[in-house]
Every structure is written in C-alpha cells, then in structure tokens.
KOLTIVO-789378 format. One line per 2 residues: their letters; for each residue y, x, z of C-alpha. Coordinates in nm, 4 decimals, decimal comma, padded with zeros to 6 digits. Layout:
<pts>
A> Y X Z  ...
</pts>
This chain:
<pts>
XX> 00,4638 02,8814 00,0396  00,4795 02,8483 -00,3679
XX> 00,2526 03,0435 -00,6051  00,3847 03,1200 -00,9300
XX> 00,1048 03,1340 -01,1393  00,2981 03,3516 -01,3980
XX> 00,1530 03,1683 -01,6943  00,1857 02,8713 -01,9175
XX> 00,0444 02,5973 -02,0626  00,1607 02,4716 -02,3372
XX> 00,5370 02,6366 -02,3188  00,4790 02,4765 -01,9418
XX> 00,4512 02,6505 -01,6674  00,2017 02,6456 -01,3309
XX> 00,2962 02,6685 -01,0078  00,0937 02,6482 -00,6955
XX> 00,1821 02,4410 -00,3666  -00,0240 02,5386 -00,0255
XX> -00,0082 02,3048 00,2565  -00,2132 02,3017 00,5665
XX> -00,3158 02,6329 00,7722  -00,6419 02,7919 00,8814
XX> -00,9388 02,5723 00,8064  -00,7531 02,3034 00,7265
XX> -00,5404 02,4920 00,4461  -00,5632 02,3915 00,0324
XX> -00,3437 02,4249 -00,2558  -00,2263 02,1938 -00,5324
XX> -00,1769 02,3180 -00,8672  00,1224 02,1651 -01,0625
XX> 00,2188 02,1966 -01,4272  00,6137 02,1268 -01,5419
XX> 00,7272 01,8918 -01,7940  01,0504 01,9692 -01,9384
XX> 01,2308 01,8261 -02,2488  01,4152 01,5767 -02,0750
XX> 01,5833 01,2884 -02,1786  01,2764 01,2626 -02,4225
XX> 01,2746 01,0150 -02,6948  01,0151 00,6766 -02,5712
XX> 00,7093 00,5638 -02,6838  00,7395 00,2400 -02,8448
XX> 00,3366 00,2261 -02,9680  00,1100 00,2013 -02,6265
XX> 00,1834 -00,0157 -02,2990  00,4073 -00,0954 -02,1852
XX> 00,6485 -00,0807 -02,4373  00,8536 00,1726 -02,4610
XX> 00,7249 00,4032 -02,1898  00,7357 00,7729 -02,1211
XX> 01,0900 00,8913 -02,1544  01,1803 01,0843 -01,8536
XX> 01,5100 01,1886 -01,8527  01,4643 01,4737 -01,5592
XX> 01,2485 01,7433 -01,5910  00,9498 01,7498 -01,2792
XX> 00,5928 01,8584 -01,1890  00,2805 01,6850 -01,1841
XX> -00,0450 01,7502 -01,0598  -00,2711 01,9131 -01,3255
XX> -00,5817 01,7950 -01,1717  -00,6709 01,4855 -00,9578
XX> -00,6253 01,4829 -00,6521  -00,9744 01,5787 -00,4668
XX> -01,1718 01,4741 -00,1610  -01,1603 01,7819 00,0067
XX> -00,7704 01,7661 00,0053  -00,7919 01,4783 00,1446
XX> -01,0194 01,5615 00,4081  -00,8141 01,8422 00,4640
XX> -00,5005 01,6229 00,5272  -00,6759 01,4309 00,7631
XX> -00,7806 01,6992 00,9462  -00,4239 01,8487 00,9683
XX> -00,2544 01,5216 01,0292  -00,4613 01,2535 01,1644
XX> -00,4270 01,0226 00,8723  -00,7340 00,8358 00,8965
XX> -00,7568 00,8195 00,4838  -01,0855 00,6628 00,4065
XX> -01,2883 00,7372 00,0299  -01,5486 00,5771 -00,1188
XX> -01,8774 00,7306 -00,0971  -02,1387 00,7321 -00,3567
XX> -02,2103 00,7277 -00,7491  -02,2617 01,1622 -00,7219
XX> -01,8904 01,1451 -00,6375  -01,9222 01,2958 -00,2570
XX> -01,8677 01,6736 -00,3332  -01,5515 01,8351 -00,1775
XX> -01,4296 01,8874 -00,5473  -01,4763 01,5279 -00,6710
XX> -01,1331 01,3006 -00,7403  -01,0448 01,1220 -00,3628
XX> -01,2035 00,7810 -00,4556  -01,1608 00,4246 -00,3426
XX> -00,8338 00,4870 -00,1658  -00,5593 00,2416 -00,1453
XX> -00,2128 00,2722 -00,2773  -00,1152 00,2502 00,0611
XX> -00,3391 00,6076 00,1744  -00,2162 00,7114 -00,1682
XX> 00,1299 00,6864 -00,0357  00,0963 00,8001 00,3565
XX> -00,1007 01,1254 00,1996  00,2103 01,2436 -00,0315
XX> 00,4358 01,1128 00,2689  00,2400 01,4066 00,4699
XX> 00,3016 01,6613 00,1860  00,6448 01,6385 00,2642
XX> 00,6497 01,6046 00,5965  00,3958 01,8775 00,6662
XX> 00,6709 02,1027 00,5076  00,9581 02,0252 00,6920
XX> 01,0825 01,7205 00,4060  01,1890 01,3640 00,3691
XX> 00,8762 01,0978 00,3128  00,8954 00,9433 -00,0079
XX> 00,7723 00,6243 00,0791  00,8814 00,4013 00,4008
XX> 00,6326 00,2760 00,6075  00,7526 00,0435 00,9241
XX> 00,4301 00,0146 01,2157  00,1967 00,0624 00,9162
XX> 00,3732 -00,1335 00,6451  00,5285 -00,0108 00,3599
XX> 00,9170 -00,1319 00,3276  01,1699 -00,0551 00,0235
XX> 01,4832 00,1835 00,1527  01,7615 00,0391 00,2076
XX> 02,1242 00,1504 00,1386  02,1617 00,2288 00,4995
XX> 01,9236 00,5054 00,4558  01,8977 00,8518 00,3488
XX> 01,8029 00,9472 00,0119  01,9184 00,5352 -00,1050
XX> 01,8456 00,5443 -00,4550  01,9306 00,1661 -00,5685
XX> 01,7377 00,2564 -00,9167  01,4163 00,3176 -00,7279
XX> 01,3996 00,1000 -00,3823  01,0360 00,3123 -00,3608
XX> 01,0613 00,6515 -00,3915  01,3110 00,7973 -00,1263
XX> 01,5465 01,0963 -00,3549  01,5256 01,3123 -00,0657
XX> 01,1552 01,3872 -00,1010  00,9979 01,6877 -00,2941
XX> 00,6381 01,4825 -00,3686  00,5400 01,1494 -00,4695
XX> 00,3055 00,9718 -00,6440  00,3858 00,9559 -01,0574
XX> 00,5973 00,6865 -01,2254  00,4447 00,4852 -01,5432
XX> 00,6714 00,6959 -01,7045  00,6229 01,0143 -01,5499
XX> 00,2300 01,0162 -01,5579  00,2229 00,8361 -01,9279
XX> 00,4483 01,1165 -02,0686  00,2202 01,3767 -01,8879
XX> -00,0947 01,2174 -02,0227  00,0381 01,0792 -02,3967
XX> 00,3237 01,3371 -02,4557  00,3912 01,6478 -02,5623
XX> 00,6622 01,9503 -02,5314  00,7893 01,9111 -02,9053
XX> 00,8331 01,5255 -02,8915  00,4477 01,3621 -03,0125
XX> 00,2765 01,1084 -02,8672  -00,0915 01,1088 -02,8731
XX> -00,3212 00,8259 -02,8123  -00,5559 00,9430 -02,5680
XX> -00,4810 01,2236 -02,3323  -00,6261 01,5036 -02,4685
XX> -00,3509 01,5664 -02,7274  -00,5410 01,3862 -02,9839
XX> -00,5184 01,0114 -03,1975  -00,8830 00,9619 -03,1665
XX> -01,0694 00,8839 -02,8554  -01,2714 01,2098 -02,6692
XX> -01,6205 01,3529 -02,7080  -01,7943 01,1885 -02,3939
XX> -01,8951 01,4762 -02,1364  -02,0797 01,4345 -01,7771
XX> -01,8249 01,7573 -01,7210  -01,6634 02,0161 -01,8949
XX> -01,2855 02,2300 -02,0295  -01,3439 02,2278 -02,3842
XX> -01,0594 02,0161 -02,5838  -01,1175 01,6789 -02,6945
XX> -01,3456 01,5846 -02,4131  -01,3141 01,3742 -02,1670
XX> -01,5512 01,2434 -01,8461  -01,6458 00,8778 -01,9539
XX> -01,9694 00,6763 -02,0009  -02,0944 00,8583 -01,7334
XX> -02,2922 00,7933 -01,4056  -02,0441 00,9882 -01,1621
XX> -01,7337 01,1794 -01,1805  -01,6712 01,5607 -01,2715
XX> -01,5017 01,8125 -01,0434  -01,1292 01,7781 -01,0505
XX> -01,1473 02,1036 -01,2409  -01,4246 02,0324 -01,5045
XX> -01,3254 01,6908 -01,5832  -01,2532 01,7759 -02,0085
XX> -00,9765 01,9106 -02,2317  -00,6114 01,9514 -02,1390
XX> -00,3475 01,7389 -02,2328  -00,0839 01,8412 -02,4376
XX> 00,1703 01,9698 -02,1812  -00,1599 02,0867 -01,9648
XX> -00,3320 01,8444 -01,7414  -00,6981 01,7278 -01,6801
XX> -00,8480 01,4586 -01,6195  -00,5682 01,1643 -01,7269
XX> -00,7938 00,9759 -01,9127  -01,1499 00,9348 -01,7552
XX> -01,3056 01,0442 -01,3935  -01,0955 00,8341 -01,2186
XX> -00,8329 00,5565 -01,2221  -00,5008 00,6702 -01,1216
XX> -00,2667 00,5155 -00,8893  00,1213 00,4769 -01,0563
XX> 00,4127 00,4498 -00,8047  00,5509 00,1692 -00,9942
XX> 00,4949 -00,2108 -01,0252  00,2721 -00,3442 -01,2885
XX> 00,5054 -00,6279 -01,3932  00,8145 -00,3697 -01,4135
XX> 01,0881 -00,5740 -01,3254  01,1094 -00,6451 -00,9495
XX> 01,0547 -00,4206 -00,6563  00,8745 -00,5566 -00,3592
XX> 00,7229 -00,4143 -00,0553  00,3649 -00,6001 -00,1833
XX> 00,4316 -00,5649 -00,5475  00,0960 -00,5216 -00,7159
XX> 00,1079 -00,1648 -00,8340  -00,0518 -00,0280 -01,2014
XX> -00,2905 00,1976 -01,2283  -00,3951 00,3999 -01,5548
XX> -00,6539 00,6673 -01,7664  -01,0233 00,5139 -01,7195
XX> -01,2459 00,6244 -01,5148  -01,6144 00,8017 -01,5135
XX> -01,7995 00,4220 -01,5914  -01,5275 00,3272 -01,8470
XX> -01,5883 00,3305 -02,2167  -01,3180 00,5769 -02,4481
XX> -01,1319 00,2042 -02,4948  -00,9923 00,2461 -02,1092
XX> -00,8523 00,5992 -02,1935  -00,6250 00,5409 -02,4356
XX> -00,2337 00,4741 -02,4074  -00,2118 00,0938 -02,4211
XX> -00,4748 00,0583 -02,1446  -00,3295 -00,0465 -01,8061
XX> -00,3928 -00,2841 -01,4829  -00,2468 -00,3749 -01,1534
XX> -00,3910 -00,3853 -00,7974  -00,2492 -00,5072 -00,4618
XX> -00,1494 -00,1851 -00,2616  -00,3841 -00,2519 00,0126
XX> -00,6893 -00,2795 -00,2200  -00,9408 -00,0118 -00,3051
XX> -01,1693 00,0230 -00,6027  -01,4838 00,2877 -00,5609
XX> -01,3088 00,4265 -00,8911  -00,9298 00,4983 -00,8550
XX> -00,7652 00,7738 -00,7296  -00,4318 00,9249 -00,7973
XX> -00,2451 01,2343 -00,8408  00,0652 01,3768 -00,6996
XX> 00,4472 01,4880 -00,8801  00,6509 01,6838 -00,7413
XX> 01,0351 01,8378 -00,7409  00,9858 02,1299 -01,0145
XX> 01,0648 02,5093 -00,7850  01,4276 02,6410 -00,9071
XX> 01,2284 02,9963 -01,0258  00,9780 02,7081 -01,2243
XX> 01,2795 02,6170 -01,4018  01,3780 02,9530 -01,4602
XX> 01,0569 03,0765 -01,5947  01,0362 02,7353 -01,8315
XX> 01,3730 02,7808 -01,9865  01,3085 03,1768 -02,0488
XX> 01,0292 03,1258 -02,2195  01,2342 02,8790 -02,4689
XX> 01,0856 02,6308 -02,6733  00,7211 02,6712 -02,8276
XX> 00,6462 02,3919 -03,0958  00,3143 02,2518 -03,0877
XX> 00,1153 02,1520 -03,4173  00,0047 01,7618 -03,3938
XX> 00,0236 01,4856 -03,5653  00,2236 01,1771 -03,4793
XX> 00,0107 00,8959 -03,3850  00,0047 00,6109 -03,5961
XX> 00,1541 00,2995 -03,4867  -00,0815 -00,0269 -03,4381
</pts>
C-alpha cells in the first residue's frame, strides 16, 4: 500500500512504500526526482554523469538493518550484515552486504508485491536478461524494465546526491561546494556522518541533499547498479560503489570520489539504497506543485 506523505522537499515530493505484514512489516520512504532529461555533470567522476532523462524515486535514507532483518524474516533470504563498530542497532545502514544480497533484497521488494525481479539470478547466480525475456531492455542487460525497484544507477544516485531541481551541481551532497561539518549524528544542513567511530541512524545521518536525501555522502558506502568501468555488462562485472562512509575523511564524500568491488564481496562499511518506479498520483502531485527554483551556487570546475 503507498503513503503519500502530502509534502515536499525541495519542490520533490515523499511517498511511502510498506512491504511485509504483521511483525515482519516496515516502510521505505522515497523522495522523486523530476527535471528529466537534465543537463550532465561534466566536473566530478565519471565524466559526465548524472543526467537522467526519466523522472524516478530514490530512497531518502539508507537502507537499514532492521529492513533487512525484516525481509529475511518475511522471505527467507538469508542476507547476512556485518556486526560491530556501534553499527548493530535496528536503525543503523544494513552493513557489509554484498551486491549480490543487495540485489536478491530489491528482487524481494518486487516480488513481495506481486512484480517482476529486477535482477536475474539462475541457482544463485546472477545472469544478464536476455532478449528472450520479459522486460529485455538491450540498453540495460541488468535491470529487468518490468520491475518497480532496483538498486540506483551512477547516474541516478549521483544526480540524487550532487544535483538539484533547478539544474546545479554541488560538490558534496549536502547541496553545498565545500565539504560538511563532521557530526557523530544529526539533521542540521551542511553536516554529514564522517570521521567518526560508527554510523548514525539512517534518519540522523546529517543535512539533506538538494532534492531531499540523507545520508549520500558519509555513514555508509553505497552499492550502484552499474559497472565501475562503464562500458561492458557482465554477469561478474565489478560494480561501483559511492558517498564515504562513517571512517572516511570529507575527501571520500565528494562527487569525484568512486570505487569498484566484485559483486560477491562485502566490506563492514557499504550498504546501499533502493529506487524505485515514481506512483502515477507522485507525478501528479510533483507537476502541480510546478517548478520551485532553488538559490545555489554553481560549483566551480577543477
């Protein structure tokens, strides 16, 4: 069942997504980033990056361990985390999972509510689609077009984190050219959780990015659906991951910071966080409210 919020962020607005039932039920809160065919940032990594030319959702916090443990509950997905560093609380990012569990959790999502899995897994191993399946999309051999949740494209989650709804880009992604105030946890703008000894709750991990999300630069490394190299599509194409995490310095946070990692490898500080299909009355509440400029300053190239 979906949860308009009946506010916005930024000229973007929240929706709510419940999954699960009973005990095992928890929500995911998802902000909408509109002004499509966007223009690219040609001043972070990789270059150019962050033009979208759809409009979609994406998860305005990390995703946490209690979801997690919720899915596993409801599903039997034997999703392991990392343990330790203060990071055990139910509200804590889902660390040191593996782009793999990353995937077979958002495959749930959509399966749990009666939808297509975005990601093709074949006795355990993930596989590209092929054109003999439904929901082909020969531009992306991961991400099945059928599904209503996935996990973020480089593009996707750097516009998200770096953009903004009247066309800036921002260094770091708290809608800002210089790096964060350093908090152990926090909402207040221009912070960010880094240089610390353990992660924030997925809800008090610093200021909001432009268009409205937390926690995209510090707390925890986030997984990317797409390949580091950005060229080639394999089924064991080392996959990037972005935004710092709670041990980094501000240097990891900012928008030419990037890495890749094998899908079946886990670091105790990455986690990831879900996009989404954006709800036909999201749309309709997003375009009514019409465009709202923000103030900001374009970023200065390098």
């Amino acid at each position: 069942m979906l949860v308009l919020a009946g506010a916005s962020v930024n000229a973007q607005t929240i929706t709510t997504q419940t999954f699960g039932s009973g005990a095992n039920q928890f929500s995911i809160e998802f902000v909408t980033i509109g002004n499509p065919n966007n223009v690219a940032d040609t001043t972070g990594s990789p270059n150019p990056a962050g033009s979208v030319a759809y409009t979609y959702n994406i998860g305005k916090y990390e995703v946490s361990r209690d979801m997690i443990d919720k899915a596993n509950s409801a599903g039997g997905l034997g999703i392991t985390m990392y343990d330790g560093s203060g990071g055990n609380g139910p509200n804590k990012p889902a660390t040191g999972i593996t782009w793999n569990e990353a995937a077979t959790y958002v495959n749930w999502l959509n399966t749990s509510t009666g939808g297509t899995p975005a990601y093709k897994f074949v006795d355990g191993t993930f596989q590209l689609w092929s054109s003999t399946d439904a929901g082909y999309n020969a531009n992306n051999l991961f991400r099945n077009s059928l599904a209503k949740y996935w996990l973020p494209s480089i593009n996707e989650w750097y516009k998200g984190a770096y953009g903004s709804p009247n066309g800036t880009w921002y260094n770091y992604p708290t809608g800002t050219d210089s790096a964060p105030t350093a908090v152990a946890g926090g909402t207040a703008a221009n912070t960010a959780v880094y240089n610390q000894s353990s992660p924030a709750d997925i809800t008090n991990a610093g200021g909001l990015s432009a268009y409205g999300t937390m926690g995209q630069g510090g707390n925890a490394w986030e997984w990317m659906e797409t390949e580091y190299d950005g060229t080639k599509q394999t089924g064991s194409e080392t996959r990037e991951l972005r935004g710092g995490a709670w041990n980094n310095s501000s240097a990891w946070l900012d928008a030419s910071t990037r890495y890749g990692v094998p899908t079946d490898e886990f670091l105790i500080i990455n986690g990831f966080r879900v996009a989404s299909v954006p709800e036909p009355s999201s749309l309709s509440l997003l375009l009514a409210g019409g465009a709202v400029l923000m103030a900001g300053r374009r970023r200065k190239s390098d």
